[in-house]
C-alpha positions as CSV (number, residue, x, y, z in Angstrom):
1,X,153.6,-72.3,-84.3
2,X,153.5,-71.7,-80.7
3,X,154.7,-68.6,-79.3
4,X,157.7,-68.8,-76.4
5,X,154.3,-67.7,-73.9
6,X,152.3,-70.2,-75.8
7,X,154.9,-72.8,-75.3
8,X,155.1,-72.1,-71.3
9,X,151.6,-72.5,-70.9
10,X,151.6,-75.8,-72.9
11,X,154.6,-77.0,-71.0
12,X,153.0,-76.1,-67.5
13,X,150.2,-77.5,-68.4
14,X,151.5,-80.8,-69.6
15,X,153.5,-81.1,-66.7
16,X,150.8,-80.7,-64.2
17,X,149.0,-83.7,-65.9
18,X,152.3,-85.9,-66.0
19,X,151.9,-84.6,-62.2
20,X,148.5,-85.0,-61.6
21,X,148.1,-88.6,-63.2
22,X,151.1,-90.0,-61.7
23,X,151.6,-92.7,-59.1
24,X,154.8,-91.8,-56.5
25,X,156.2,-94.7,-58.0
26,X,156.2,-93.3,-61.7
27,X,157.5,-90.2,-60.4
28,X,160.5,-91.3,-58.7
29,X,161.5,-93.2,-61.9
30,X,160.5,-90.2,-64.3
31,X,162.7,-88.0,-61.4
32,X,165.8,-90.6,-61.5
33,X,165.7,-90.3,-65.3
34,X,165.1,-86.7,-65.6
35,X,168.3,-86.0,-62.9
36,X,170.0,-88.6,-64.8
37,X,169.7,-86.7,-68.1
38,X,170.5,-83.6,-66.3
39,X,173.9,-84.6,-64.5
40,X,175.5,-86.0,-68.1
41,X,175.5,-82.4,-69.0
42,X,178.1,-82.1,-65.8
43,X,181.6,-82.3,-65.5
44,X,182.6,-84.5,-62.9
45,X,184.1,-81.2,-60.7
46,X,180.7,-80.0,-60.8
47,X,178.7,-82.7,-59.7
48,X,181.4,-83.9,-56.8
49,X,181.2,-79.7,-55.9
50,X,177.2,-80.0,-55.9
51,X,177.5,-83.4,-53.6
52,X,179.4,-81.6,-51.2
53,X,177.5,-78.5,-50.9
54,X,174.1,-80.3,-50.3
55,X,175.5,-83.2,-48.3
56,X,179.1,-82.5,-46.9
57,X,182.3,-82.8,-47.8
58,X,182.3,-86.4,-46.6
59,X,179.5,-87.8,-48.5
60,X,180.9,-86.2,-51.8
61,X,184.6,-87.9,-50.7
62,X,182.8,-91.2,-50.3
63,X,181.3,-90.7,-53.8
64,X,184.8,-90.3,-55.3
65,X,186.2,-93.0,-53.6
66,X,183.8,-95.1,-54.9
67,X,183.5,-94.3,-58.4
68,X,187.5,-94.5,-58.5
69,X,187.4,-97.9,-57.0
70,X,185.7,-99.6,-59.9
């Protein structure tokens, strides 16, 4: 077994090849997926409160409105 340094090194390295031998393309997908993964883990609160602090209050009231529309 790896140890937790071990693990870092493999993960960093790893990562730099996913990085290294992607196109932008593959990265935006393997981006959208990984945030998608990511946000699940949220409350709703959370992720309306992150909205709002990187993009304003208004974007983050347009994002409720529409998800409530539906």
């Amino acid at each position: 077994m790896l140890t937790p340094p071990q693990f870092e090194t493999l993960i960093f390295a790893y990562t730099q090849l996913i990085l290294d031998d992607s196109t932008p393309e593959e990265l935006h997908a393997l981006c959208g997926d990984l945030l998608i993964r990511e946000y699940k883990n949220y409350k709703p609160e959370e992720i309306f409160k992150e909205i709002a602090e990187v993009y304003g209050e208004a974007i983050s009231s347009q994002f409720l409105a529409s998800a409530t529309a539906n």
